[in-house]
C-alpha positions in Angstrom: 0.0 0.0 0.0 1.3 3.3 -1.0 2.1 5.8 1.5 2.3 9.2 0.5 5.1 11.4 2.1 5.1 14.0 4.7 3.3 17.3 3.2 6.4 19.1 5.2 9.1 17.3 6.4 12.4 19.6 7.8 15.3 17.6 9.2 18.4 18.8 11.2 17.7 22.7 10.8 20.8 24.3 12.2 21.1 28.6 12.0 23.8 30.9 14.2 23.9 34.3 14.4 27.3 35.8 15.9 28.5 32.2 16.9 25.4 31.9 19.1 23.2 28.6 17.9 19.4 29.5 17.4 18.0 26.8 15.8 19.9 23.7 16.9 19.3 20.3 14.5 15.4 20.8 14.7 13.2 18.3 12.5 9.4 17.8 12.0 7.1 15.9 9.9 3.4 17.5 9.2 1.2 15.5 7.0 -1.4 16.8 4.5 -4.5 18.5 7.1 -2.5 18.0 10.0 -1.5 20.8 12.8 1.6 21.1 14.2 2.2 23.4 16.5 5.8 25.0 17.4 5.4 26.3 21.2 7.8 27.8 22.7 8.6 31.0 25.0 10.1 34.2 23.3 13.5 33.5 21.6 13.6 30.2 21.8 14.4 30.2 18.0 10.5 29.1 16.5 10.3 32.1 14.3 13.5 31.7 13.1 12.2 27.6 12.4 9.8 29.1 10.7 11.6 31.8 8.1 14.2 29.1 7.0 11.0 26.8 6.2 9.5 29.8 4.0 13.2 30.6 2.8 13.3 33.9 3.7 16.1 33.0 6.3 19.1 30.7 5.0 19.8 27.0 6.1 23.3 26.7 7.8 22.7 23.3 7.4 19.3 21.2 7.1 17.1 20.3 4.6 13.5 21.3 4.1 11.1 18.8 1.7 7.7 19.4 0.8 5.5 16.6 -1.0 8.9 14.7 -1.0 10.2 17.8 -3.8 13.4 18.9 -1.4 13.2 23.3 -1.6 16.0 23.5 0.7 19.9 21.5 1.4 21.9 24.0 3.7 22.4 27.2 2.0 21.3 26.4 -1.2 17.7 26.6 -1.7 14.7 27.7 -4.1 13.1 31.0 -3.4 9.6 31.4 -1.2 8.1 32.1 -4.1 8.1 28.8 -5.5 7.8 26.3 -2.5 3.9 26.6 -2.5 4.2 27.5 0.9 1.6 30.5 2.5 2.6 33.6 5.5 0.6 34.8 7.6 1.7 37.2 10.3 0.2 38.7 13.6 -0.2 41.9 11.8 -1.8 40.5 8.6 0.0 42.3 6.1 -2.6 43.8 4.1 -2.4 46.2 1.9 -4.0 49.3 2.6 -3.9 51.1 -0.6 -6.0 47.8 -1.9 -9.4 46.9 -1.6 -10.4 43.5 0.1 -10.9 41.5 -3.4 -7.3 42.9 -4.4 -5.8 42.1 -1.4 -7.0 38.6 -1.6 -6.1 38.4 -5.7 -2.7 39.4 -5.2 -0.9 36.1 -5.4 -3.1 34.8 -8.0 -2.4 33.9 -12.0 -4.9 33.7 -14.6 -7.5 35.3 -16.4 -8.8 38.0 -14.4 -12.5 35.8 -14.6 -10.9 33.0 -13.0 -9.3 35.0 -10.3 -12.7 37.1 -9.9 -14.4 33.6 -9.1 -11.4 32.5 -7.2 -12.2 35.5 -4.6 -15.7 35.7 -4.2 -15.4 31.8 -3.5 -12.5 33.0 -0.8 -15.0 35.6 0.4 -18.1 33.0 0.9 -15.7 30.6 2.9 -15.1 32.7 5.3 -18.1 34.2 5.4 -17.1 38.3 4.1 -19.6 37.7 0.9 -20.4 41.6 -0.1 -16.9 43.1 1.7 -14.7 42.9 -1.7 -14.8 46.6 -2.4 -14.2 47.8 1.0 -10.5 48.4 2.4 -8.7 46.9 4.9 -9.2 50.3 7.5 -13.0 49.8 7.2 -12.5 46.5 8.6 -12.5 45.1 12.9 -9.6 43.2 13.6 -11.5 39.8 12.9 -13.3 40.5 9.5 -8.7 42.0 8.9 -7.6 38.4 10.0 -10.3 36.4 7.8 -9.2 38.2 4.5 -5.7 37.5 5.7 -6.5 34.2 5.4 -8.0 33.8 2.6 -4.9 35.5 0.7 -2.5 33.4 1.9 -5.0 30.0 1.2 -5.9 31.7 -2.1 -2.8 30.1 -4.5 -3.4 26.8 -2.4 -0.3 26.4 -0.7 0.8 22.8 0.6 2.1 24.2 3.5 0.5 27.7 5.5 3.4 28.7 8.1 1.6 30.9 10.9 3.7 33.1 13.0 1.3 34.2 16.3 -1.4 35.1 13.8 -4.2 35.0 16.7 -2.7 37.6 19.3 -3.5 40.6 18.2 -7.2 39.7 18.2 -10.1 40.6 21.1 -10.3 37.2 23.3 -14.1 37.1 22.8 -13.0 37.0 19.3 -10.3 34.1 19.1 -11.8 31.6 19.5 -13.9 31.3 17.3 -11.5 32.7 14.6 -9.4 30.1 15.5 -11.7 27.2 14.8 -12.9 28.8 11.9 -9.6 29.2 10.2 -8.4 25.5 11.2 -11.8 24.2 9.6 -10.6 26.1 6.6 -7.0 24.8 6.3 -7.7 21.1 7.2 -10.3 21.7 4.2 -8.0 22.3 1.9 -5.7 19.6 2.5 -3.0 22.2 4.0 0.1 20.9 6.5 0.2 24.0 9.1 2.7 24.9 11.4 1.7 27.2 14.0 4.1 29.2 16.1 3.2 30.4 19.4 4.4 31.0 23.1 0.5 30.0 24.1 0.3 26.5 26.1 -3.9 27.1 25.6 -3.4 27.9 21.9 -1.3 25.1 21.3 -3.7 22.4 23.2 -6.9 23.7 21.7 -5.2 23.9 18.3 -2.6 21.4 17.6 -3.0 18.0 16.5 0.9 17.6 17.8 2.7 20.0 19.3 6.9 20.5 19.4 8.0 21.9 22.2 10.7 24.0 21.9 13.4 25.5 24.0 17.1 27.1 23.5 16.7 26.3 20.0 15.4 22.5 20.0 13.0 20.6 20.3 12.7 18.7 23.7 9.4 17.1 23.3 7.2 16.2 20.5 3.3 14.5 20.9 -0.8 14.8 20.8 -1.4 17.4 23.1 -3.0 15.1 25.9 0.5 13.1 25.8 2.8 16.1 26.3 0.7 17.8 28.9 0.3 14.5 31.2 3.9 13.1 30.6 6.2 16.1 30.3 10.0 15.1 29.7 11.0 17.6 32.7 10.6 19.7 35.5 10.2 22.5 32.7 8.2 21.0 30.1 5.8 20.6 32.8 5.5 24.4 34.4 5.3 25.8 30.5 1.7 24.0 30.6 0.5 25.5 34.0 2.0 26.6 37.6 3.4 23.4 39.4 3.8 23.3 42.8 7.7 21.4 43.3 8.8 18.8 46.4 12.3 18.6 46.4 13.6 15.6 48.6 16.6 13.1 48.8 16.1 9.5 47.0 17.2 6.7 49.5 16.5 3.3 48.3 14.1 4.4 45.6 11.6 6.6 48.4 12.0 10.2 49.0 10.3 11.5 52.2 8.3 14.4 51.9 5.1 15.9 53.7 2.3 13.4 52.0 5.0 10.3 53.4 7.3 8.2 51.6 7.1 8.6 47.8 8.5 6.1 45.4 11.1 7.1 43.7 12.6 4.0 41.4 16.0 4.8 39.2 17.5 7.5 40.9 20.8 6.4 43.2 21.1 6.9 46.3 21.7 10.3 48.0 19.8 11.6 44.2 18.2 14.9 45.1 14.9 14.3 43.0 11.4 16.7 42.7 7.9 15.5 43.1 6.1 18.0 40.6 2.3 17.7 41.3 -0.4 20.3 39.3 -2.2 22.4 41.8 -5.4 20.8 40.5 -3.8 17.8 42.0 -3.5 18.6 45.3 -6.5 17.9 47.3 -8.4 19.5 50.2 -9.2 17.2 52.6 -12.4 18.3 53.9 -13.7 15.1 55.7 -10.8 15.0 58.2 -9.8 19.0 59.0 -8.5 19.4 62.2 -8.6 15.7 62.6 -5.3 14.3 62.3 -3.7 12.8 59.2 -4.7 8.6 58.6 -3.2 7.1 55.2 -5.7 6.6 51.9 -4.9 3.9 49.8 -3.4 5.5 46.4 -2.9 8.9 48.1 -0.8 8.3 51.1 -0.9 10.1 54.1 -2.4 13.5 54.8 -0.4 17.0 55.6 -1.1 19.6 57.5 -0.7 23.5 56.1 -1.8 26.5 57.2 -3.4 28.8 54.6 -1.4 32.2 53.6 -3.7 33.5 50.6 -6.8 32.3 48.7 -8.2 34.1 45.9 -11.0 33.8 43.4 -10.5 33.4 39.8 -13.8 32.5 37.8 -13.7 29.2 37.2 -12.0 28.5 40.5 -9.9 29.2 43.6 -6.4 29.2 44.3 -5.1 28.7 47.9 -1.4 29.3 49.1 -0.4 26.9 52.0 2.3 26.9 54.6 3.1 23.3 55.2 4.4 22.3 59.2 6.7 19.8 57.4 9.0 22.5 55.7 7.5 25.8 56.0 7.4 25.2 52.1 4.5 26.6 50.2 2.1 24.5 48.2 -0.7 26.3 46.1 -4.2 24.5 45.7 -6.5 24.7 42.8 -10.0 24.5 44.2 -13.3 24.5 41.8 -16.0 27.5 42.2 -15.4 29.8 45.3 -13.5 28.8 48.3 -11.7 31.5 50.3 -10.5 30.3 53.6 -8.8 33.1 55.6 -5.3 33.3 56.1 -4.2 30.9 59.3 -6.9 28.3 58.6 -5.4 24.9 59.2 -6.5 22.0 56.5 -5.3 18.7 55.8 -4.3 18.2 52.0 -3.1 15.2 49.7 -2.2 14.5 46.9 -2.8 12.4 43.6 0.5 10.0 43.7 -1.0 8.9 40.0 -0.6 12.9 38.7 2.5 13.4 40.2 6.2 13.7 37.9 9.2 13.1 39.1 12.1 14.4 37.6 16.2 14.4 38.9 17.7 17.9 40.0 19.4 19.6 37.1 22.6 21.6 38.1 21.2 25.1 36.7 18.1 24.0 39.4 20.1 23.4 42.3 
């Protein structure tokens, strides 16, 4: 059975600037409707990823392959404008002087009939029908994004490249541009590869995400795998706030304030941490002020004093002193709960969510 290659594939991207490595031997494959999303915090070299893809930025050494047609081997490479690959930017690009149908007929060949069809089909998609002669000023920052879109799909690119193109849109408005444009790409049969420094973006929109730090990529997966089995301590606080139990592995248990906690393959005299989500850390309501008695699969209860609650919407956070360290551990509660500060409660934790991950020297 024939299988068809990667719509994208890149393999061992390598770029320096000034002797300083910014994309260090990075490589993806995206198939034909799939989303992969490059996350990353601020200079962790995605964008750059993404301009040596297009080839507006040049290969030190790599090569970059699109419906197994190689573009790209090190420096050497064929221009953007013939990879069939489509841009778009967080601040769209249009061109003012232009009215909407222009904008969106720019990159297109052909009898002016077929591109006039061409647009107003553009236009119906995503839903602007009747905004062709208007220009890009008389347009909200949504309707702006949408003919972005269909510009760049407009040629029918293999491959869209998308560089933060949500984040300078109204909240109540993302979301359901997000969605919308996704529906649109996958559509067309179009390998995206989304860059962004949003953990929620990347979740809600990636069918794999490539996490991405000092230049590489340290994790790869479907977003359910990467968020419940980060590589490390790291990989885990870029998805949300972690609350961190640093101990000393003797004979594969480390004490800490919820008892001993298994800790198989680190040697002896190892200083490991116990990361555990604050969703994951449980008020234990039915014994407050009772004492701590063990719970099968959760271990034994800790007392901690409470330093700060506040409400957020959706739910409550609550700050803890714990009597076995002093250390504060932060609670995620659902709904309202807003104990005042010196309230004493028992808490435990879900051994099954928690990571554990050795000391790095740069942690230490």
């Amino acid at each position: 059975m024939y299988t068809p290659p990667p719509r994208l594939e890149v393999t061992n991207l390598n770029r320096s600037f000034a002797g300083r490595k910014v994309v260090n031997d990075v490589s993806l494959q995206i198939a034909a409707g799939q989303v992969t999303c490059l996350l990353g915090p601020s200079g962790c070299g995605k964008s750059t990823t993404l301009r040596m893809i297009a080839g507006v930025e040049t290969l030190d050494s790599g090569t970059v392959t699109i419906d197994g047609k190689q573009v790209a081997d090190g420096p050497r490479s064929q221009p953007p404008e013939t990879r069939s690959v489509g841009l778009m930017f967080q601040d769209f690009a249009l061109f003012p002087h232009l009215t909407v149908a222009q904008n969106i007929a720019f990159g297109l060949k052909g009898a002016a009939y077929d591109k006039a069809r061409r647009v107003d089909a553009l236009l119906e998609r995503v839903t602007l029908t009747g905004f062709g002669a208007k220009h890009p000023h008389q347009l909200s920052g949504g309707e702006q994004q949408r003919v972005a879109l269909a510009r760049a799909i407009a040629p029918g690119p293999r491959v869209m490249l998308m560089d933060e193109p949500f984040s300078g849109l109204d909240n109540r408005l993302r979301d359901g541009i997000r969605d919308a444009t996704l529906d649109i790409l996958k559509a067309e049969g179009t390998a995206v590869l989304l860059v962004t420094h949003e953990p929620d973006e990347a979740m809600r929109m990636g069918d794999e995400i490539a996490l991405m730090r000092d230049g590489s990529i340290v994790q790869r997966g479907a977003p359910y795998n990467i968020y419940n089995a980060p590589v490390d301590r790291e990989a885990a606080a870029f998805f949300s706030d972690i609350n961190v139990i640093r101990g000393t592995s003797r004979g594969a248990l480390t004490n800490t304030p919820f008892g001993a906690f298994l800790t198989p393959g680190h040697f002896d005299g190892a200083e490991v941490d116990i990361v555990i989500r604050p969703q994951h850390l449980k008020i234990d309501f039915d014994r407050a002020g009772r004492g701590p008695n063990p719970t099968p699969g959760d271990g034994t209860a800790a007392r901690g004093t409470v330093t700060r609650a506040r409400y957020l919407g959706r739910e409550s956070l609550v700050d803890f002193a714990m009597d076995f360290d002093g250390k504060t551990l932060t609670a995620s509660v659902p709904g309202v709960f807003l104990p005042k500060p010196g309230t004493v409660l028992w808490l435990m934790i879900r051994r099954d969510k928690c990571f554990v991950f050795p000391v790095s020297k740069n942690q230490r």
